[in-house]
C-alpha positions in Angstrom: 23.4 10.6 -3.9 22.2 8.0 -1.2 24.7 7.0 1.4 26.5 4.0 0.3 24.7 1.5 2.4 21.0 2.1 1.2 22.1 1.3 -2.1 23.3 -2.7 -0.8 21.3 -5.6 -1.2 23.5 -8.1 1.6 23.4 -11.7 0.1 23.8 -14.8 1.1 23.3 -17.4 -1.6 25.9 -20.2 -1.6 25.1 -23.6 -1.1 26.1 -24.7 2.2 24.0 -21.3 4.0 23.1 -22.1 7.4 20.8 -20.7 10.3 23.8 -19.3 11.8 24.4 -17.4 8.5 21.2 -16.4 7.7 21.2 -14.7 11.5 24.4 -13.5 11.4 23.3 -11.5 7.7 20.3 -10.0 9.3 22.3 -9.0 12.0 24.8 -7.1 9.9 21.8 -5.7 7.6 20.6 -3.9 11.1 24.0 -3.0 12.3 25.0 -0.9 8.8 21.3 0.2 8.3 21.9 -2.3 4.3 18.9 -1.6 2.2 17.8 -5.5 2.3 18.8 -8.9 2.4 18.7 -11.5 0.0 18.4 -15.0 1.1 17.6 -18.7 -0.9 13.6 -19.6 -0.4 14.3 -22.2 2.4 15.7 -19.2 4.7 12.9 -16.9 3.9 10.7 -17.5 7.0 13.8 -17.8 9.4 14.8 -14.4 7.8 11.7 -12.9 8.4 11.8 -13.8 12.2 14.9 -12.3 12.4 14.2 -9.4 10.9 11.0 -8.4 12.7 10.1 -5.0 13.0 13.3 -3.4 11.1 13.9 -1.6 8.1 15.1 -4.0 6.3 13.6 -5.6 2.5 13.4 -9.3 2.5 14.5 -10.5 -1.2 14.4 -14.2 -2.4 14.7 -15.5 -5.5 13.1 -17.8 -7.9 14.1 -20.2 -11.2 17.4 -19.3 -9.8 20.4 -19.9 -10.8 19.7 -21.3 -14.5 16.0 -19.8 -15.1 15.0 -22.6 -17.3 12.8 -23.8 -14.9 9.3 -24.5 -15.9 6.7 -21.6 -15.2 4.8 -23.2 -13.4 7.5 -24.1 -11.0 8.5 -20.6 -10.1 5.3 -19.4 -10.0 4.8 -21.9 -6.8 8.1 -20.3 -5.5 6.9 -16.8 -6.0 3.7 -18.4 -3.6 5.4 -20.1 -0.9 8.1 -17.4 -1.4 5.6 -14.2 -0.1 3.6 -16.1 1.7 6.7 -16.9 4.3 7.2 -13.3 4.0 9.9 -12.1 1.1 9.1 -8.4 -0.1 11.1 -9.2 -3.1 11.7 -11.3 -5.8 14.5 -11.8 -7.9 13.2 -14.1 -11.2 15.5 -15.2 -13.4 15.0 -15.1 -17.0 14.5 -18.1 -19.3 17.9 -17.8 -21.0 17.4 -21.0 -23.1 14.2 -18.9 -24.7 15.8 -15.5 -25.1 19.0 -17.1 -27.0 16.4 -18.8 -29.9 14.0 -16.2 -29.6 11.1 -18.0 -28.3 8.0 -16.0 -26.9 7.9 -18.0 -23.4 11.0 -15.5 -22.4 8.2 -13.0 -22.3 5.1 -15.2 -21.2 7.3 -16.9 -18.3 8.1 -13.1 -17.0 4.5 -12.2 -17.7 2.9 -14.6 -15.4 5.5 -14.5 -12.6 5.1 -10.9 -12.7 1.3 -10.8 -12.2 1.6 -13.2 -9.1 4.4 -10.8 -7.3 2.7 -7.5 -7.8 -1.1 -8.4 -7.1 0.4 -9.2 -3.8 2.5 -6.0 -3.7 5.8 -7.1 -3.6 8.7 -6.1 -6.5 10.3 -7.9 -9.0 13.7 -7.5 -10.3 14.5 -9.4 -13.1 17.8 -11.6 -13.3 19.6 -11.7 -16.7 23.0 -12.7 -17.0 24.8 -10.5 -18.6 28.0 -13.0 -19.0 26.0 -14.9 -21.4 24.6 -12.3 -23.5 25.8 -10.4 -26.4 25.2 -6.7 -26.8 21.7 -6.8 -28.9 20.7 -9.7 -26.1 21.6 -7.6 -23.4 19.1 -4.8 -24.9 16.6 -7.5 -25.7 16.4 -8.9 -22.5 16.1 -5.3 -20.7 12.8 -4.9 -22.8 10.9 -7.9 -22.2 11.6 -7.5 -18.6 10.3 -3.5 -18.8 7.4 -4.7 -20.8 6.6 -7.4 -18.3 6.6 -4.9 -15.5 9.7 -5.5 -13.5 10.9 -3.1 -10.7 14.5 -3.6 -11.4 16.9 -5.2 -14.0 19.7 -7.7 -12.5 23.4 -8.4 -14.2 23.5 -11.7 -12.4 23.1 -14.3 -9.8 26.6 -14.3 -8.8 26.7 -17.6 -10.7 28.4 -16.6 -13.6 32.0 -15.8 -14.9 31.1 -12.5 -14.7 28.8 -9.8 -13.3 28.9 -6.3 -12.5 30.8 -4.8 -15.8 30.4 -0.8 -16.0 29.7 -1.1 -19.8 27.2 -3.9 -19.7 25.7 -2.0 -16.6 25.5 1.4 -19.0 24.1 -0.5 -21.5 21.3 -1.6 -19.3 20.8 2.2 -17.6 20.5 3.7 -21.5 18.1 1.0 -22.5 15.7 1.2 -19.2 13.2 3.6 -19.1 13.6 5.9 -16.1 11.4 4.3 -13.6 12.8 0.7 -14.0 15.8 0.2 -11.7 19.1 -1.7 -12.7 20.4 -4.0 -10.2 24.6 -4.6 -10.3 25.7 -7.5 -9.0 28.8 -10.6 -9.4 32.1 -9.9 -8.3 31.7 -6.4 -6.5 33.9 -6.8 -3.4 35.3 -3.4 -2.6 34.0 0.3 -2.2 35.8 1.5 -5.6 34.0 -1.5 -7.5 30.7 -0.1 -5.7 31.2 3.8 -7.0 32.1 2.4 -10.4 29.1 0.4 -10.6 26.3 3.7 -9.4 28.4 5.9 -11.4 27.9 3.8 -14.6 23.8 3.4 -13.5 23.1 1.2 -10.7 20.3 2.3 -8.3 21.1 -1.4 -6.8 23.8 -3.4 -5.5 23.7 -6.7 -4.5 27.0 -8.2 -2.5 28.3 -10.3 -0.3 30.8 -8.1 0.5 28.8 -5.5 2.0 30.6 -5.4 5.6 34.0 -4.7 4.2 32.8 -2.3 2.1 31.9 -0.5 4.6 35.0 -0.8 6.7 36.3 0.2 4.1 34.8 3.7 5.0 
């Protein structure tokens, strides 16, 4: 298994994130050798700065937190989005089209996910496990494999809930191999971070990741 910290996404997504913030994640992303960072679009280019020449992913996101934004707007996003540097990009599904199973869930994925990989970035898809039922949850895992995503998110941290082993098994047994699933929402401690790979993540995405790894 990989060490602990090449598995964390460190994010920083609440409302009131400043420059200070954004600096002081990158700086902790290069001191504990985190996977990547995850930052809202505005920080991107700061991010990027910051970063430099580092090993460290750049991950944004787009229709976030709701996803019921039109296409067209997060396809402009994903634009400004890579072209100010972001690696990644975290899309969130069109919830409001899944639940009264219109086609655009699919289409909206579709197109987002032609823009991010002709320009060789990845896409993980955001689905919100909290508001899906089981047959949802497998629904939503599909469209996003058949639309080409990299990796398959429980949430945006938004929601009641996130991270729960069973809906993260769930995900893992419906996934083909090479798509990656993505834990995130309420994973705080080292025990919650185990729990989570051991039920399937290749990914987790926290706020937490420092004290996790204090916690070492």
């Amino acid at each position: 298994m990989r060490a602990v910290n090449e598995y964390i996404e460190h994010t920083n997504l609440k409302p009131f994130i400043t420059d200070r913030d954004v600096d002081k994640l990158v700086s902790e992303a290069k001191e504990y050798k985190f996977r990547g960072i995850c930052v809202p679009p505005f920080w991107v280019k700061r991010a990027q700065r910051e970063i430099g020449s580092a090993n460290v992913k750049l991950v944004t996101v787009a229709g976030f937190p709701f996803g019921y934004n039109m296409t067209e707007t997060k396809i402009e996003e994903i634009r400004l989005a890579i072209a100010d540097g972001a690696q990644e990009i975290d899309v969130v599904l069109n919830i409001s089209a899944l639940k009264i199973n219109m086609d655009w869930a699919k289409i909206d994925l579709a197109k987002c996910s032609k823009l991010i990989h002709e320009n060789n970035c990845v896409m993980k898809v955001i689905i919100e496990v909290a508001y899906l039922n089981e047959s949802e949850i497998i629904r939503a895992c599909k469209i996003s494999q058949d639309t080409g995503a990299d990796h398959v998110k429980t949430s945006s941290g938004f929601a009641t809930q996130g991270a729960l082993e069973k809906k993260i098994s769930l995900m893992r047994k419906t996934l083909a191999k090479n798509v990656g699933v993505m834990a995130c929402g309420g994973i705080r401690t080292y025990d919650q971070v185990m729990d989570s790979i051991e039920a399937g993540a290749d990914l987790i995405g926290t706020s937490s990741g420092v004290d996790i790894m204090k916690e070492l």
